[in-house]
C-alpha positions in Angstrom: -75.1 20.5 8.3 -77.6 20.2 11.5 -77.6 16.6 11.1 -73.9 16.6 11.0 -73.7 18.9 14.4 -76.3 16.6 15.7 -73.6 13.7 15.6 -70.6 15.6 16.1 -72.3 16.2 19.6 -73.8 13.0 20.0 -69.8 11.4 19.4 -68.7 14.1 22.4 -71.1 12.9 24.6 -70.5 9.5 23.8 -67.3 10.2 24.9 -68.0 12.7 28.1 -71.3 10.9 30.0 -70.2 7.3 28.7 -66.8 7.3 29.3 -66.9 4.6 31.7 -68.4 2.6 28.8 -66.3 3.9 25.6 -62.8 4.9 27.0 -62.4 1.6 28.5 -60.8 -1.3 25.6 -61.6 -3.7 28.0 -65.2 -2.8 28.2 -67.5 -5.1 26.6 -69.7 -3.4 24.3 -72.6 -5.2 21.9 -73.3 -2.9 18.8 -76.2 -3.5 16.2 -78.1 -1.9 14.2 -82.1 -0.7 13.6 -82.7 0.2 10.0 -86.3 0.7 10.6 -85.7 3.1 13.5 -87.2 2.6 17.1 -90.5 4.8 17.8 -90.9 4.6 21.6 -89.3 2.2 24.4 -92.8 1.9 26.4 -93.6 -1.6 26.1 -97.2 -1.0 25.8 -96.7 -0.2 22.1 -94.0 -3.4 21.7 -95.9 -4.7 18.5 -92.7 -4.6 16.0 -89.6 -6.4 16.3 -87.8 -2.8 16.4 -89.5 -1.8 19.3 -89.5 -5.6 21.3 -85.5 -5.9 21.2 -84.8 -2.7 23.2 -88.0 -3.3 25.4 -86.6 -7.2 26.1 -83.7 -5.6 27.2 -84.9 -2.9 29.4 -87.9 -4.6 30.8 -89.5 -7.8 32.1 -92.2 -9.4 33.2 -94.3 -12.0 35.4 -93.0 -14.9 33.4 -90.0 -15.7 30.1 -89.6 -18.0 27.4 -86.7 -20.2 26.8 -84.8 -20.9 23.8 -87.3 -23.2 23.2 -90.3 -21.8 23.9 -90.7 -23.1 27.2 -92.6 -20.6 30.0 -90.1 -20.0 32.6 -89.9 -17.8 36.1 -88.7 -14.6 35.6 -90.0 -12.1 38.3 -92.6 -14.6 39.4 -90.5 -17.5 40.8 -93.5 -19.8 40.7 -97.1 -20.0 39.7 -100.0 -22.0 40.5 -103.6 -22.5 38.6 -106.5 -23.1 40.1 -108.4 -26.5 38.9 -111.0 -25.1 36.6 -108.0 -23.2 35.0 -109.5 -19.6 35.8 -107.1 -18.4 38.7 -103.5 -17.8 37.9 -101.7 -17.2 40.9 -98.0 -15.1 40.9 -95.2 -15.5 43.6 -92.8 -13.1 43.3 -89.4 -12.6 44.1 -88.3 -10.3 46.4 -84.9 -9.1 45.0 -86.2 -7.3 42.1 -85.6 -3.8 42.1 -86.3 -0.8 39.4 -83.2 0.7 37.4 -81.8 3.2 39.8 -82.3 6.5 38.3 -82.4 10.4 39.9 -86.0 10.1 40.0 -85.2 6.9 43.2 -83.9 8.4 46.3 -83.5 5.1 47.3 -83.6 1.5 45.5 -87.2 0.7 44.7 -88.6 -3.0 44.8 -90.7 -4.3 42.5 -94.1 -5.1 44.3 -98.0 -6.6 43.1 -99.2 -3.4 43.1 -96.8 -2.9 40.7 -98.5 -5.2 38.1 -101.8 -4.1 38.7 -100.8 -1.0 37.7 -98.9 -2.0 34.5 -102.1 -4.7 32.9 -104.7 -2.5 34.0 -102.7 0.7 31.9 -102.7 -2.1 28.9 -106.6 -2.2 29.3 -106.5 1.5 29.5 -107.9 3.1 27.0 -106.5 6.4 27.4 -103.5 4.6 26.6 -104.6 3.1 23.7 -102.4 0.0 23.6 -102.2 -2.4 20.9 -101.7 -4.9 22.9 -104.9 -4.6 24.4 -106.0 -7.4 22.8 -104.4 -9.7 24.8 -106.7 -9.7 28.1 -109.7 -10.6 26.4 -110.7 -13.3 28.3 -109.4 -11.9 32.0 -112.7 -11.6 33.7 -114.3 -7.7 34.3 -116.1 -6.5 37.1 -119.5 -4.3 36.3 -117.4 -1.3 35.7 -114.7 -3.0 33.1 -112.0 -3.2 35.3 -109.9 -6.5 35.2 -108.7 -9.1 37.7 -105.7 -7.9 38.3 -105.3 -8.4 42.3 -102.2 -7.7 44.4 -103.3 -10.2 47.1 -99.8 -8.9 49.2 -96.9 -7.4 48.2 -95.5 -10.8 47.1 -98.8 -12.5 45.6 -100.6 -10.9 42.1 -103.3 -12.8 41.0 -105.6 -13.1 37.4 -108.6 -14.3 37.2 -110.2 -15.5 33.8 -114.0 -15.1 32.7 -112.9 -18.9 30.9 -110.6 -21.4 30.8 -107.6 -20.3 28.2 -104.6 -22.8 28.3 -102.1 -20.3 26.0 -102.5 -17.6 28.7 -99.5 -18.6 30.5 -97.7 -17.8 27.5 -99.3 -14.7 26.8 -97.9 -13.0 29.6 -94.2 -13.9 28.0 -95.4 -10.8 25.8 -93.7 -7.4 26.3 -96.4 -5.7 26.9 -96.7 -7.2 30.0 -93.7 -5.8 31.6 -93.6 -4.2 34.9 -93.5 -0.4 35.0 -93.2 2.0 38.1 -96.3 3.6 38.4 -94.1 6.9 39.6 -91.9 7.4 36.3 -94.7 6.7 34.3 -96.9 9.3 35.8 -94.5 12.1 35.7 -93.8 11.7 32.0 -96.8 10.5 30.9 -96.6 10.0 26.9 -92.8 11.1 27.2 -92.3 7.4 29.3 -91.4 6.4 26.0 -88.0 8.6 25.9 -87.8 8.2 29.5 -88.5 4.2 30.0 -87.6 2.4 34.0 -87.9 -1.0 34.1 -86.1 -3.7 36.0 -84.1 -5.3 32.9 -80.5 -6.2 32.0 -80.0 -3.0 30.7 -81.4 0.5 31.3 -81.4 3.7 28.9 -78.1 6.1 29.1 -78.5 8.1 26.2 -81.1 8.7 23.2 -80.8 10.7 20.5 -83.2 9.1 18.1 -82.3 8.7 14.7 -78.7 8.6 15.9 -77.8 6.8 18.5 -79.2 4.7 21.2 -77.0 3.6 24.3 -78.2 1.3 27.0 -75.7 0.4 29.6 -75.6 -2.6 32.5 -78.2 -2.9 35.3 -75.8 -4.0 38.0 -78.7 -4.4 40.6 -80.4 -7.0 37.7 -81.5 -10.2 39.7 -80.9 -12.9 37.5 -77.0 -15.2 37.6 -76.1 -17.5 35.5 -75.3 -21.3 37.1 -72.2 -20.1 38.9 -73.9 -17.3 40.3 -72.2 -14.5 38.2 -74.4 -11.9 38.0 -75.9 -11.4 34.3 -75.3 -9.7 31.9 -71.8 -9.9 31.0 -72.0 -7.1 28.4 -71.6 -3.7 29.8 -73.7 -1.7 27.5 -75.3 -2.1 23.9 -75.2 0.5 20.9 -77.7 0.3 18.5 -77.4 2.9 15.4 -79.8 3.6 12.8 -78.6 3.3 9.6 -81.5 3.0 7.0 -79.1 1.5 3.7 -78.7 -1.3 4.0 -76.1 -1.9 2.1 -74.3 0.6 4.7 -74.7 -1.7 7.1 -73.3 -4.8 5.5 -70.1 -2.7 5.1 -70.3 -1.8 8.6 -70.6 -5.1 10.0 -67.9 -6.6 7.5 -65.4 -3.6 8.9 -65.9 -5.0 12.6 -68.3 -1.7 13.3 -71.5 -3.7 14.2 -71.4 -7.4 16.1 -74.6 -8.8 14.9 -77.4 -8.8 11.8 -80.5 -10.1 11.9 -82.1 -11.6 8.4 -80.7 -10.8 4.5 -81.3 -8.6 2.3 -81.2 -8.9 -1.4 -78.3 -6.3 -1.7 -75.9 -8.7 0.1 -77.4 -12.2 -0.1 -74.9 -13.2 -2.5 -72.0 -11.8 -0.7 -72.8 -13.7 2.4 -75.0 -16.9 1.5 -73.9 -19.9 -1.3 -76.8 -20.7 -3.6 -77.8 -23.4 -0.7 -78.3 -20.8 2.3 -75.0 -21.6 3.7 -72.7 -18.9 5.0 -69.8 -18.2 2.0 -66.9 -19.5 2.7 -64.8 -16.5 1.8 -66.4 -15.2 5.5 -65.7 -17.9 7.5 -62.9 -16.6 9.5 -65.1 -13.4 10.8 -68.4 -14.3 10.7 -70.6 -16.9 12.3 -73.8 -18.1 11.0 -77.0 -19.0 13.2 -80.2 -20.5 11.9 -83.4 -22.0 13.6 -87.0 -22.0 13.2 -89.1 -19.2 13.0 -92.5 -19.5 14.3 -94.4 -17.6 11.0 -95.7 -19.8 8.1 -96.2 -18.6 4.8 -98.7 -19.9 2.9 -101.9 -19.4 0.3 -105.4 -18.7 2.0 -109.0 -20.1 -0.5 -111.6 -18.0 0.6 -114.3 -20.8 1.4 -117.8 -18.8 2.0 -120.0 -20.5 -0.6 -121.4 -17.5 -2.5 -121.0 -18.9 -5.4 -121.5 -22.3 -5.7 -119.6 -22.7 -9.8 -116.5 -21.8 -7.9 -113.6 -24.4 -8.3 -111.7 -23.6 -4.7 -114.8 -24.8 -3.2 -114.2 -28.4 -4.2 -111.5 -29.9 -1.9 -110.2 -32.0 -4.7 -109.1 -28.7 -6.5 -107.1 -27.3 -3.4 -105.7 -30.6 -2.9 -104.7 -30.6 -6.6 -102.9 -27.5 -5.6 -100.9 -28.5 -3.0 -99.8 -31.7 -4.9 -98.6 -29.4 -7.8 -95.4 -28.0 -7.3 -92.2 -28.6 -5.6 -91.7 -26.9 -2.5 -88.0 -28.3 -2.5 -86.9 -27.1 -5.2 -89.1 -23.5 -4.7 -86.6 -22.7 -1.1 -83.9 -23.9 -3.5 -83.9 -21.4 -5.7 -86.1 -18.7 -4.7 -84.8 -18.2 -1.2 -81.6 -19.8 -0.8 -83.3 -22.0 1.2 -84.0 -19.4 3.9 -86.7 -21.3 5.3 -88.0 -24.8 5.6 -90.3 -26.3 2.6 -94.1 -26.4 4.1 -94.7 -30.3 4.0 -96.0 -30.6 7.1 -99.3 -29.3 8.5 -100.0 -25.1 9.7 -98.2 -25.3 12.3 -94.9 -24.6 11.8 -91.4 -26.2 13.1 -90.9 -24.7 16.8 -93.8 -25.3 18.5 -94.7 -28.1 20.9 -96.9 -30.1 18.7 -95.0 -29.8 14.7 -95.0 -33.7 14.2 -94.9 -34.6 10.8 -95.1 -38.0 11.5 -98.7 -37.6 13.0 -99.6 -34.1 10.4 -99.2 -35.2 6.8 -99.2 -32.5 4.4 -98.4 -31.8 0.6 -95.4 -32.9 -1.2 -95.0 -33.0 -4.8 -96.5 -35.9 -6.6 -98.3 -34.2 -10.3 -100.2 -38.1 -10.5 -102.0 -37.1 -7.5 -102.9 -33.5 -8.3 -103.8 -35.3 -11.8 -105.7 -37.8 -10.1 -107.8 -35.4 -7.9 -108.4 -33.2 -11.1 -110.4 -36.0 -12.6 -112.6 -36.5 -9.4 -113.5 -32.9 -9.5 -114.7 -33.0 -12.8 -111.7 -31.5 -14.4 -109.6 -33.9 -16.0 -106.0 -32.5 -17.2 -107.7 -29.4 -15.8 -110.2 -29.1 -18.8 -113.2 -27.0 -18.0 -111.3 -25.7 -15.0 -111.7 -22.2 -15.2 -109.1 -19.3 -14.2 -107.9 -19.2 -10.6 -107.3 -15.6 -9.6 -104.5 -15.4 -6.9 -103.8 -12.3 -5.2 -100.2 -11.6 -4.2 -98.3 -8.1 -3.1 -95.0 -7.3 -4.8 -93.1 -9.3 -2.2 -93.9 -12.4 -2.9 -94.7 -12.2 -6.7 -91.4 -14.1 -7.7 -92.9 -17.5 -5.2 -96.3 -17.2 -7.3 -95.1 -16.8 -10.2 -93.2 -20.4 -9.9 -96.1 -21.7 -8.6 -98.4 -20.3 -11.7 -95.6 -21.8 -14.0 -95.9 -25.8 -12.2 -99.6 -25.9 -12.2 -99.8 -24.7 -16.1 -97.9 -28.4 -16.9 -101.2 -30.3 -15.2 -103.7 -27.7 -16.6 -104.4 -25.7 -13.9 -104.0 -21.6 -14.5 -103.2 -18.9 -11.9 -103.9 -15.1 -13.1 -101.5 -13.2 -10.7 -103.5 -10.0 -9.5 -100.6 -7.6 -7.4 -101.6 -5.9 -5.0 -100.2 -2.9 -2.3 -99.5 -5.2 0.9 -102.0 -3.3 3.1 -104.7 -2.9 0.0 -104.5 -6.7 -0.3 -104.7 -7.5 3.7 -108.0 -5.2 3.6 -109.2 -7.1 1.2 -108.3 -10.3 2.8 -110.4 -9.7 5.9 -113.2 -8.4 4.3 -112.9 -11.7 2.5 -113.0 -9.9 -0.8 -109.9 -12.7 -2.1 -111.2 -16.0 -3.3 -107.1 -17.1 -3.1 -104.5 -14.9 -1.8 -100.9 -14.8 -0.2 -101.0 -14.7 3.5 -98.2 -15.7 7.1 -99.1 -16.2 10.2 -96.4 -14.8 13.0 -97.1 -16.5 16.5 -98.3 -13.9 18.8 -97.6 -16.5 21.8 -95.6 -19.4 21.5 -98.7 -22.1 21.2 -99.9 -24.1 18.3 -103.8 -22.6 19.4 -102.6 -19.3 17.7 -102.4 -20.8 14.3 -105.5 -23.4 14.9 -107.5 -20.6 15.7 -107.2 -18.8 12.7 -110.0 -21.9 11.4 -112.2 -21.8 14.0 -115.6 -20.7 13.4 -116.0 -18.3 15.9 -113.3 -16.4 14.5 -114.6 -15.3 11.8 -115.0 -11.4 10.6 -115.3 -8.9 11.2 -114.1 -9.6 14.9 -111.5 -12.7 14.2 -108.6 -13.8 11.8 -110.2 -16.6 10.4 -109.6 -15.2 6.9 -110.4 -18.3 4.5 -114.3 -18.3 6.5 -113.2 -21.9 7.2 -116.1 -23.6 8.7 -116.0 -27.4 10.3 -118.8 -28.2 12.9 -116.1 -31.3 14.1 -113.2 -29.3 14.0 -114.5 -26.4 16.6 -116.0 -29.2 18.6 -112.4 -30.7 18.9 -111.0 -27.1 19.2 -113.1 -26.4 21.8 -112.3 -29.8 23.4 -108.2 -28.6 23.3 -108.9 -25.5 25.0 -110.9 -27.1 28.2 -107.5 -29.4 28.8 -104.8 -28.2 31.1 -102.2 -30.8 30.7 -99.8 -30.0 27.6 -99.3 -33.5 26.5 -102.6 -34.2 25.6 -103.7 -30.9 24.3 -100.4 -31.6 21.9 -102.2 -34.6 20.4 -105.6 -32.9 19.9 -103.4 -30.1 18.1 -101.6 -32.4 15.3 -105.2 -33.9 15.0 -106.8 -30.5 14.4 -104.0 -30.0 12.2 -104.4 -33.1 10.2 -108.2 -32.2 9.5 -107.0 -28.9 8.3 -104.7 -30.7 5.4 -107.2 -33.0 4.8 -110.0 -30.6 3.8 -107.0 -28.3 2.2 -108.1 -24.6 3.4 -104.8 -23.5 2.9 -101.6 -24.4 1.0 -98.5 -24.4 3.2 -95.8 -22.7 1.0 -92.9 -22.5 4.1 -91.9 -22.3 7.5 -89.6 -19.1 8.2 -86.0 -19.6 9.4 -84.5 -16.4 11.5 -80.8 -16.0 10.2 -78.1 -14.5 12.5 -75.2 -13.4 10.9 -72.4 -12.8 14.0 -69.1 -11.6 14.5 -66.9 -14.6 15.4 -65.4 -12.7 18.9 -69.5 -13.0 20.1 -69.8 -15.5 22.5 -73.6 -16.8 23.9 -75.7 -15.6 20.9 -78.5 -18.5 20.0 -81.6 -18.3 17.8 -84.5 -18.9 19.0 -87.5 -19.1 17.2 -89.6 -15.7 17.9 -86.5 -14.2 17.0 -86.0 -11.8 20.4 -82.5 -10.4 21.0 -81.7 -11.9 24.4 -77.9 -10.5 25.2 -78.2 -11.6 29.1 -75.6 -14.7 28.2 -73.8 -13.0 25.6 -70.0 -11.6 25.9 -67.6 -10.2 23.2 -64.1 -11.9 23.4 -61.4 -9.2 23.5 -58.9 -11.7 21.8 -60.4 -12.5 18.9 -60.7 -9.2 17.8 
């Protein structure tokens, strides 16, 4: 009953304070979902997908990404770098102001100061951000404070204790957003009911759990190429309905404009057997797919305690990888949601995927044969058990896999594992073989080539197979002292090549991100970190 009163006066005010919004048919109004709920709307916790779509829409930042994943201007309109790569240096525009709230007497313009405020609070660690991570190589005075200068009003400068190509692209990240330092002071840990930023949108109404209403900036400074001022939507609803099944009936009724991924409950209702939409849908629903910058793959743990172990022969793990179709795995285990992993770590999206310079697996049994017999095993005789560890998720992909190596004598004992329990495990490197993905934290190939680099090692680093190659950190290392993209692209694909060739890993897919849209949504894209960017998007009244 009080959750029912809860939404009975949620509806009225709906209907009272937004009734410019919700009275109005002619209103444009974008309406989706959050099944997993939204936990705060400061953008120093931003670490979920739940929590970066609202922040992308309330906040921004120094620098954006494009649809494909170039850095672009956003509130600075240019940058430059110093020549030993250390000194990033921010121009800013002088148009952008903070969402006008009762808390402004008057409009309030973004200034450097500004930024030093917001980065250093990152740092903070009061705060306690998890993002935090993200400035370890800005450079620290002798009391810890970062290089974060406001040179003028207009001109915010970082300085880096080394050179650190990617960093541009860091900064894309929402926790880098601009805050005012005002707002976030008076509410302190209550900024995250109460969030200001200088977005597309700014927050009208919250009551969490039910509802969550963000309506049109109209002092936001960015136009599309005639000069209309963006967005064209004038407000988004998000609900928070936890069945999912509820929600597919919501968005097939015309309630909800938009759903991001599948879930097993309605895969068949809305995908053919090939990962096409069903036809029987056509006429309402639109279908967007792209790349999705995580790769799914297996992880041999290579420290040599044990020198008997098979995974520590790289004719075994190539075996591996040459023994079972990854075709004909996205076929029929995923409706091919996702692009077979034939091609090296890095996956489809970024700058350098080539597979025409990065040669991985495909399926050829004569080879893994073939490779058998040079380790010593031949039709896998005197092979020994391969334990792979695996959490619920993903048992139905290991299990196929266990079935195709059994024809060429090579056997997988499936140990499942709680998700978290087995990621412990993982970085205590406690796994000699286990299920792992990689999501991009920035949109460069260094963030998956790093994962092998020796230096990153535990307990400090993610390089969870303890992957060790004196060339391949020299070459690393080499990448990360250029500054032109171009030519850091070609060291990638070769770091990428060595990385198939000595077979830490086996590639099992590249992720797709699936958009399932109502037909009268005009401007959606994918894009392939998968943010919910509805600056471009309108709602045509006459196809509803």
């Amino acid at each position: 009953m009080k959750r029912l009163i809860l939404v009975l006066v949620c509806s009225l005010l709906l209907l009272t304070n937004c009734k410019q919004v919700y009275d109005n048919s002619d209103k444009m109004i974008f309406r989706y979902n959050e099944s997993s709920g939204i936990t705060t709307l400061d953008p120093a916790f931003a670490s979920g997908q739940s929590v970066i779509w609202p922040c992308n829409l309330i906040f921004n930042g120094l620098v954006d990404l494009d649809a494909q994943m170039n850095i672009v201007p956003c509130i600075a309109k240019s940058w430059t770098i110093s020549e030993d790569g250390k000194i990033y240096t921010f121009y800013l525009r002088n148009d952008v102001y903070f969402h006008q709230t009762s808390f402004f007497k008057k409009k309030r313009k973004v200034v450097a100061e500004d930024f030093v405020y917001s980065l250093d609070r990152i740092v903070d660690g009061n705060v306690a951000s998890p993002g935090a991570w993200i400035f370890q190589k800005v450079k620290r005075d002798d009391n810890g404070k970062p290089a974060f200068t406001a040179l003028n009003d207009s001109t915010f400068q970082i300085e880096l204790s080394e050179k650190f190509p990617p960093f541009l692209g860091i900064l894309a990240m929402k926790y880098c957003s601009v805050l005012p330092h005002e707002v976030v002071e008076k509410y302190g840990k209550d900024f995250r009911t109460h969030p200001v930023g200088t977005g597309p949108f700014q927050i009208q109404i919250w009551e969490e759990g039910v509802k969550l209403v963000l309506r049109k900036n109209p002092n936001y400074f960015e136009t599309d190429s005639t000069g209309n001022r963006l967005p064209y939507l004038d407000a988004v609803a998000i609900s928070f309905i936890v069945d999912k099944q509820s929600v597919f009936m919501e968005f097939m009724k015309g309630s909800l404009d938009f759903m991001s991924g599948i879930d097993a409950c309605y895969k068949d209702a809305l995908l053919t057997k090939s990962g096409e939409l069903n036809p029987d849908h056509a006429d309402k629903v639109k279908l967007l797919t792209g790349p999705y910058l995580n790769t799914e793959y297996l992880g041999f743990m290579l420290k040599d305690d044990d020198k008997d172990n098979p995974i520590l022969k790289k004719e075994v793990r190539q075996a591996i990888n040459y023994g079972f179709d990854r075709v004909k795995m996205m076929r029929y285990l995923r409706n091919n949601i996702g692009y077979p992993g034939t091609g090296g770590f890095v996956p489809m999206g970024l700058s350098s995927f080539d597979t025409s310079k990065v040669h991985g697996y495909s399926y050829n049994t004569a080879k893994a044969l073939e490779l058998l017999e040079k380790a010593g095993y031949p039709n896998g005789k005197g092979l020994p058990p391969i334990p792979l560890s695996v959490s619920a998720d993903y048992l139905d992909l290991c299990q196929y896999i266990q079935h195709e190596l059994e024809q060429i004598g090579i056997t997988l004992t499936l140990d499942v594992q709680q998700a978290a329990q087995q990621r412990q495990m993982m970085r205590n490197y406690q796994l000699p073989f286990f299920r792992g993905s990689w999501i991009c934290d920035y949109p460069d190939p260094e963030n998956y080539l790093s994962l092998f680099y020796s230096k990153n090692l535990q307990p400090n680093g993610s390089n969870y197979t303890h992957y060790v190659n004196a060339k391949y950190d020299e070459l690393f290392e080499r990448s990360q002292r250029c500054q032109i993209d171009s030519l850091r692209n070609l060291y990638y694909t070769q770091l990428d090549a060595m990385l198939m060739e000595d077979a830490p890993v086996v590639v099992l897919y590249y992720d797709k991100v699936l958009r399932f849209v109502r037909k009268e949504v005009e401007g959606m894209d994918t894009n392939p970190i998968n943010i919910l960017d509805l600056r471009k998007v309108k709602i045509n009244k006459s196809n509803h």
